[in-house]
C-alpha positions in Angstrom: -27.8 -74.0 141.8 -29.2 -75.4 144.9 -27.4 -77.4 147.7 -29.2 -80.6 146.4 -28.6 -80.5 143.1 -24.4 -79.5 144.5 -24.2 -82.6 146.6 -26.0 -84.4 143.2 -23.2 -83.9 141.6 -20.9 -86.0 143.6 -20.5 -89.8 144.1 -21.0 -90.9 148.1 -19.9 -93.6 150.6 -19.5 -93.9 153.6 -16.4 -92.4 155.6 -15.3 -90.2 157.7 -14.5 -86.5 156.8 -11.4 -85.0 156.9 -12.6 -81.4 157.2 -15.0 -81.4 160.3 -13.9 -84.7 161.9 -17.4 -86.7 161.6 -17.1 -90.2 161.5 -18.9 -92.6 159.2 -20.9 -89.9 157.1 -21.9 -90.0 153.6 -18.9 -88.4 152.7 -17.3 -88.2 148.5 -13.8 -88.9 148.3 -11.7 -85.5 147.0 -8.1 -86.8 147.0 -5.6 -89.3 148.2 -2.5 -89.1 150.0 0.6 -91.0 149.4 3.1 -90.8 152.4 7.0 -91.8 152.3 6.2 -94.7 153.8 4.0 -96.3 150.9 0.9 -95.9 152.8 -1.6 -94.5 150.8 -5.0 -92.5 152.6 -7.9 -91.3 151.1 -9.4 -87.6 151.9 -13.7 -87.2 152.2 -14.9 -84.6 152.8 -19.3 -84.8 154.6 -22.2 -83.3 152.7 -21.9 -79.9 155.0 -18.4 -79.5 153.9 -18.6 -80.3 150.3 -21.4 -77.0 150.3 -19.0 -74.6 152.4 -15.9 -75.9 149.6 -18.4 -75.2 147.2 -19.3 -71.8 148.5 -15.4 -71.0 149.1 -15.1 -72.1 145.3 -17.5 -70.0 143.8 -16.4 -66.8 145.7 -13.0 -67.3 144.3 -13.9 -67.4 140.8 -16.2 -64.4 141.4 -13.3 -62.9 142.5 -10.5 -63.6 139.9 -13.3 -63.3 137.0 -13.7 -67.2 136.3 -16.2 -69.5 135.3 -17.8 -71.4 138.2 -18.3 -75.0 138.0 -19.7 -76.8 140.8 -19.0 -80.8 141.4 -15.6 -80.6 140.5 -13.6 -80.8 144.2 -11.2 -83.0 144.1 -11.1 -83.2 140.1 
C-alpha cells in the first residue's frame, strides 16, 4: 500500500503531534488521556509519524505471523 493511500485512511485536523513535537500540523487523533485531575488531553500524531507507526506496525505482524491492517492506530 502506498504512503498516500496510508495517510487516506485516517481522518485529519489540525494539531500538534505528540510524537515529533510539530505544532499545528495535519495531524489524526490516535487516543485520549484522562489524568487524575479530570483533565482530559487528546494524542495526534503528524502525517510523517502516522507512516513510521505504520511501518513499526507492519514489522510486528510480520514478525509474530499476523494479518497487517493499516489505518487502524489508535483503533
Amino acid at each position: 500500500m502506498t504512503p498516500d493511500a496510508i495517510l487516506a485512511l485516517y481522518r485529519w485536523v489540525a494539531a500538534d503531534c505528540f510524537r515529533c513535537g510539530r505544532a499545528r500540523r495535519h495531524a489524526t487523533r490516535l487516543d485520549v488521556i484522562s489524568t487524575p485531575s479530570g483533565h482530559i488531553y487528546e494524542l495526534h500524531a503528524c502525517g510523517h509519524c502516522v507512516l513510521e507507526l505504520e511501518e513499526e506496525r507492519q514489522i510486528h505482524a510480520e514478525r509474530c505471523g499476523a494479518v497487517y491492517r493499516p489505518g487502524t492506530l489508535g483503533a
